[in-house]
N, C-alpha and C positions, 0 to 999 in steps of 0.2 A: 571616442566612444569606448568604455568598458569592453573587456574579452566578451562573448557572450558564447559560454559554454552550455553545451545539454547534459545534467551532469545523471542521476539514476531518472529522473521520471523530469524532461524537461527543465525548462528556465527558470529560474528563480534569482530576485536583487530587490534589492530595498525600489520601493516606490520612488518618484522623482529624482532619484540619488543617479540608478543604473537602469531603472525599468520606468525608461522616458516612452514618451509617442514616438519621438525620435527613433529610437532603437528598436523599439517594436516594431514599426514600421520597417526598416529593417528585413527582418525576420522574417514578417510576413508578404514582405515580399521575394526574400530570397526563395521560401517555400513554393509563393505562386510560382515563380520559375521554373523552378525544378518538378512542380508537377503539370505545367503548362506543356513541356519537355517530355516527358514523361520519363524522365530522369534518376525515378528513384529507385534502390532494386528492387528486383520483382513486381512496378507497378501495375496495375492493371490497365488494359487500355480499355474497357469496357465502363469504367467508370469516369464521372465526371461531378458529380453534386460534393461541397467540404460544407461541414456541418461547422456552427458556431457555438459552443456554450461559456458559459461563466458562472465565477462563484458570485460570493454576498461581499466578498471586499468593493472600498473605495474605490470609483474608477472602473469598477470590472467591464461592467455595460459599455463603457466608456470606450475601452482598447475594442470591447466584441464589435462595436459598430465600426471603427478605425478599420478591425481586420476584411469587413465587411466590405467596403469601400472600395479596401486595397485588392481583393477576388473577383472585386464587379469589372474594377477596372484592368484587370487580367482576361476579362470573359472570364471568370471561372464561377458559375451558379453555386450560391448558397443558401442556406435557412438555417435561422438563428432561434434559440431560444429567448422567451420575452420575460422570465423571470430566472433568478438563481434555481440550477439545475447539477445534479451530482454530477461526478465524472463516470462513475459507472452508469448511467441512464443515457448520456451522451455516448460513451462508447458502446452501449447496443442498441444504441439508432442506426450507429457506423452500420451493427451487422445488419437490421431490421430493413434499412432506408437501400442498403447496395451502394455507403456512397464513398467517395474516395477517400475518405478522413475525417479528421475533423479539429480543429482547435479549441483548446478546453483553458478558459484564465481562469487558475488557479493559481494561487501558493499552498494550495492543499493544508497541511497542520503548522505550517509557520508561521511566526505570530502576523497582525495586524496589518503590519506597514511593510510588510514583504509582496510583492507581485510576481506573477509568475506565468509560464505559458506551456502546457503542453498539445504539441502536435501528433494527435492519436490515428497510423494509417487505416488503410483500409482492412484492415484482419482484427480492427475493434480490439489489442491492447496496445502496452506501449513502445513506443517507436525506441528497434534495438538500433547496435552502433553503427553500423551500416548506413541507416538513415540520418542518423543527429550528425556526422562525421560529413555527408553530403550537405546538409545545414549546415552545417558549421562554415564549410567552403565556401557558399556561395553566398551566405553573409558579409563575409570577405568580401567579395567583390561585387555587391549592391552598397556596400558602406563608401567602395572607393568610388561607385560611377554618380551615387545617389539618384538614382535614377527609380524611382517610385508611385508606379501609377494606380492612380485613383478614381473611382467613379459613384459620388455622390447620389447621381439622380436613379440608379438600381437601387431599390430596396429588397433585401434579402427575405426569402419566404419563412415566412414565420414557422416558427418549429416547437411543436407538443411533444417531446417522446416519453410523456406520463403511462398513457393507453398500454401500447406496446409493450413497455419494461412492466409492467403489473402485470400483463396477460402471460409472459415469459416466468414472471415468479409463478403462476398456479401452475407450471410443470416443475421447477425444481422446488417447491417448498408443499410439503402435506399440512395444508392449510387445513383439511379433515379432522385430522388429528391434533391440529392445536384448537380447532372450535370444540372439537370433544371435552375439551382438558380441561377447560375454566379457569385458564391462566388469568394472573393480575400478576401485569408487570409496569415497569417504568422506561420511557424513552428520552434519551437528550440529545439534542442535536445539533448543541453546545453553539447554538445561534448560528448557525450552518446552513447547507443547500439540503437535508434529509427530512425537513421538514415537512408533513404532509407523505411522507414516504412509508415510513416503519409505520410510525402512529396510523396512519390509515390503514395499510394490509391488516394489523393488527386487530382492529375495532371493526374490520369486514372481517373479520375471523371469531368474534364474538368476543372478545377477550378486555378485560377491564385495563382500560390503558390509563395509566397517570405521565404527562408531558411537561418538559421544565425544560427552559433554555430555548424555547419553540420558536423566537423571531429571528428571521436574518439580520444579521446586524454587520457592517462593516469592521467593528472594531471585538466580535465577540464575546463580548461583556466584560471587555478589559483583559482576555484573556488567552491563554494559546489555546487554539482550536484542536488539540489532542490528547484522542482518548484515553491516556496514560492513567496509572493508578493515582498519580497527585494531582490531576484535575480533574477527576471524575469524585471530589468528596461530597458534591451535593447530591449526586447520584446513588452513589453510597448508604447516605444517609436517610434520604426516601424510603430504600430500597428494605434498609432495616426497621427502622422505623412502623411503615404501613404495612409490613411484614408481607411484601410480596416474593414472588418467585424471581424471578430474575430481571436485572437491569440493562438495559439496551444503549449505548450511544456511538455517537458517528462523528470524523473528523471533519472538517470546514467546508472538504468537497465530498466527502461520502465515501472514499474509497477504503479509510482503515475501520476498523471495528473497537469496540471497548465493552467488554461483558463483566456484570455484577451479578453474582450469583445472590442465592436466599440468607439472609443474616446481614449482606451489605461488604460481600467477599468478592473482593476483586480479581478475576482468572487473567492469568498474564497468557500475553498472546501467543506463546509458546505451547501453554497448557490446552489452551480451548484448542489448536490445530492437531493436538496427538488426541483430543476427545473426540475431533470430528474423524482424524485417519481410522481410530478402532471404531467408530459407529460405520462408516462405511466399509469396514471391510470384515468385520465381526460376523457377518450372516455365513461365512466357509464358501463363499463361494467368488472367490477372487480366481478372476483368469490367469493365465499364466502370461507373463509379463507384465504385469499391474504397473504399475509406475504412479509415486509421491513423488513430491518434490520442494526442497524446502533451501533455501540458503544458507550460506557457510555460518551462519549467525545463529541458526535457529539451533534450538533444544533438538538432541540427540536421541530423544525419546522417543520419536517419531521414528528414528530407523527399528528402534526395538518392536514399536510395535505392529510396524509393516513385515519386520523379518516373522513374525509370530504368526501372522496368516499366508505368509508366501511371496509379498507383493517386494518391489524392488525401492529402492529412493535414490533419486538422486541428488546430488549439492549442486548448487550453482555459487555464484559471484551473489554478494550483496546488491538487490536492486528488482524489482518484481520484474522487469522486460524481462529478463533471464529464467524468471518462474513461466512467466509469461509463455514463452516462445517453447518452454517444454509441453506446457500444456498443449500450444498448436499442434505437436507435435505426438500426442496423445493420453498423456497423463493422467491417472484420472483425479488426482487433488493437489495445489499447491499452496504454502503459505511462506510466509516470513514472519521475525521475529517483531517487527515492528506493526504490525496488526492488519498484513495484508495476506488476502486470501479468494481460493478461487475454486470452481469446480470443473471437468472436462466437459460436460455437457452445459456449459455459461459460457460469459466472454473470457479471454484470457487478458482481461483487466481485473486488478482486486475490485471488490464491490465488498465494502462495509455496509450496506442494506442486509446483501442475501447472507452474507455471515452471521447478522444479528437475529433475521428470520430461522435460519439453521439452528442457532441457538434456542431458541423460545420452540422449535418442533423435537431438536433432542429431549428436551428436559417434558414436552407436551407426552409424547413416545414411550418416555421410560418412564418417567411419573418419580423421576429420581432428580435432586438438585445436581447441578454441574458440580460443585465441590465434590458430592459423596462419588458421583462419575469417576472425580477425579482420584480419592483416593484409593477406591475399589482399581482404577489401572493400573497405580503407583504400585499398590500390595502385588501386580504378575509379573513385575517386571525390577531388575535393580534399578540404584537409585541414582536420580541425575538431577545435581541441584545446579539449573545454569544461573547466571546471574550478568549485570553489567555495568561496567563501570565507564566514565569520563576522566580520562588522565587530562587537567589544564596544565599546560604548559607554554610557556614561548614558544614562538618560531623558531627560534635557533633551537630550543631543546627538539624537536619534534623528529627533525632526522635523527638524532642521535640514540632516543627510544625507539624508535622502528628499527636500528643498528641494531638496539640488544636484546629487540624482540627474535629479530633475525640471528643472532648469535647462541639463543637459546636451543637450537637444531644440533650445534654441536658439544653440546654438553651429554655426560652420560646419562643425567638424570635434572628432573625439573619438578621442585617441589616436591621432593623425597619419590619421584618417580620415575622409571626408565622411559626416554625419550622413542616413541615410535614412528613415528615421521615428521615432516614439516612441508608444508604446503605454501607456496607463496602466489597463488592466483589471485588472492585479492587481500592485501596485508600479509598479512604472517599468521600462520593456525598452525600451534606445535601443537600434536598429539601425543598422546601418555600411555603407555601399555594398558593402563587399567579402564583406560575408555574416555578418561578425561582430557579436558583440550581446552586450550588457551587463544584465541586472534587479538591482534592487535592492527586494527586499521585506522591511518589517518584523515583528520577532517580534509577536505580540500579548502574549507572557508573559514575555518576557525582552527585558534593554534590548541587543540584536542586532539589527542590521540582514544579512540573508541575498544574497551577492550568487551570481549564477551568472552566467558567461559564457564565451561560445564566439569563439576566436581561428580568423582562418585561417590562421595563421602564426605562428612563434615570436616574431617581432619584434611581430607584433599583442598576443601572447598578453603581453608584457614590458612594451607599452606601455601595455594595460589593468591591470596588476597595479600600475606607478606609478600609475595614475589614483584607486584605489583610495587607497592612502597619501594623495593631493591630498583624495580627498573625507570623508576623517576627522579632516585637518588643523583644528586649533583657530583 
């Protein structure tokens, strides 16, 4: 059997390759164990119900019912959902229902032929290391006794959490305010589980919705299920085109976001979370200890413009548990650079819905396009041009560049600039006197090394991108 690692948000391997029944089974059984036991930290002993959901890929229905079987025959009660269902609608059931977890088959935005499993506890986000690390063990030794029980003749109680997650959106979204506004916008949902989601809040908020990409489809219309600026040009293109206000789409399980603003202008996800930090905290009335929180990855921008009202930020590790678990903890906004994001009074799972309703109620609000949001922020603040690159390389090259991302700490300067710290909690993130900063982290699945960094300046951003060429140099 394949390792089966839980690596930032659950399991993921190619279909039939690593992500058999076999192995799955596996899994979900190692998990019934551990919550049979009540084995996991912190678990509750008050609870007992594990929720089922799944996306639109091949098979997904397939493994939900597999895991179904394998809960009955644990005694552990569950109820499943009967069609593709997002991951953020399933993990506010978790909170909605009181129930111990839940299992969500996804590969969330990776392509087609990838399957994937995440195990969402009972605090409705994602399960941190503490839990995966207790998985992981006891995968171990269900693989070695094989010993996997099953129980067919239980059918798992059928599961709607449509009702509830809509009833939960009219407290965080001023659906008021967008019905005022006379929005026409566009939604994709790139053949997805959000189907049925945005487009309908939307069209119950009076608002002229145009929908493309709107059937689930196992294989995505040929394509990667994420919201990124190079797959979102149909979206784009509508958007300019019928000359509406802004464009909406969501990734294969609903948890990332992808915004096109008026003209068919794409807000990187970096962008649209320093518009949502100054919209929430721009009324002067931020408590003292406010807390944002954003990942070692994310735009820098955000601290600026949390220091500007008072509020504090803090960095985590690459991986939304980690955003996640600060929110628990009382936050009151987190995001990442890869298009997740959340709010303290939600679950502390990304939800790519409520992000894109947030969007279509800023721009409802101010009666301003996100772009001009955005450069009216850009103009209070200096400048932070982040950007990010894919170093391909061999495996053999791969340690060697993390070596002299690493040896970049002891230099006096980096990129015609004085080296201010170096951080190694998750990669390598040298910092620069002048604000600017470089990470360098490696794939674990591919021979890529991942960099991100933030220029204050063009002449910075030009000197770091040579720097880049220097540390893949053979």
């Amino acid at each position: 059997m394949s390792v089966i690692k839980f690596g930032t948000d659950g399991w993921r391997a190619l279909s039939a390759k690593e992500f058999t029944f076999e192995n799955f089974a596996v899994v979900v059984q190692a998990i019934s164990n551990l919550l049979a036991r009540g084995d996991l930290p912190d678990q509750p002993s008050d609870r007992k119900e594990v929720l089922i959901g799944y996306d639109a890929r091949a098979l997904a229905r397939d493994f939900a019912e597999e895991a179904a079987s394998i809960l009955a025959g644990n005694g552990i009660p569950a109820a499943m959902v009967m069609r593709p269902t997002p991951t953020p609608v399933v993990a506010h059931a978790i909170a909605d229902r009181l129930a111990l977890g839940a299992f969500m088959l996804t590969a969330s935005h990776n392509p087609p032929e990838y399957m994937g499993v995440k195990f969402i506890p009972w605090y409705a986000g994602p399960a941190l290391a503490d839990i995966t690390t207790k998985i992981e063990a006891e995968v171990a030794v269900v693989y070695e006794s094989k010993d996997i029980k099953r129980d067919d003749s239980v059918q798992p109680e059928a599961l709607d959490p449509r009702r509830a997650y809509f009833d939960a959106l009219k407290y965080l979204i001023d659906f008021e305010a967008i019905r005022d506004s006379g929005l026409r916008l566009a939604v994709d949902p790139m053949f997805g589980t959000t189907m049925g989601y945005l487009d309908t809040a939307l069209k119950a908020a009076g608002c002229d919705v145009r929908t493309i990409h709107a059937t689930p489809s196992p294989g995505f219309g040929g394509g990667l299920p994420d919201p990124s600026e190079d797959r979102l040009g149909p979206l784009m293109d509508l958007v300019k085109t019928e000359f509406l206000d802004v464009g909406l789409a969501n990734d294969g399980d609903g948890d990332r976001f992808g915004i096109v603003d008026f003209g068919g202008k794409f807000i990187p996800a970096g962008d649209f979370i320093s518009l949502v930090t100054d919209y929430h905290l721009r009324d002067g009335k931020v408590a003292p200890g406010t807390k944002v929180v954003r990942t070692v990855a994310t735009t820098h921008l955000i601290d600026a413009v949390a220091e500007r009202y008072g509020a504090q930020v803090v960095e985590t590790p690459v991986g939304f548990k980690w955003v996640g678990d600060e929110i628990r903890k009382g936050a009151l906004l987190g995001g990442e650079e890869s298009g997740g994001m959340t709010r303290g009074d939600h679950i502390p799972e990304k939800d790519g819905i409520f992000a894109c309703l947030l969007a279509a109620e800023m721009v409802a609000k101010t009666g301003v396009p996100l772009t001009r949001q955005l450069e009216m922020l850009r103009s209070r603040h200096a400048e932070h041009r982040w950007f990010r690159r894919n170093l391909h390389i061999s495996p053999e090259q791969r340690e060697t560049v993390m070596d002299r991302f690493e040896a970049l700490g002891e230099r006096d300067q980096v990129a015609g600039e004085k080296v201010a710290k170096v951080d190694t909690r998750d990669g390598v993130k040298v910092w620069l006197e002048d604000g600017s900063w470089l990470l360098g982290r490696p794939s674990g699945t591919e021979p890529i090394v991942r960099v991100y960094a933030e220029a204050r300046s063009a002449e910075r951003q030009e000197a770091l991108e040579g720097l880049l060429v220097e540390l893949v140099a053979p």
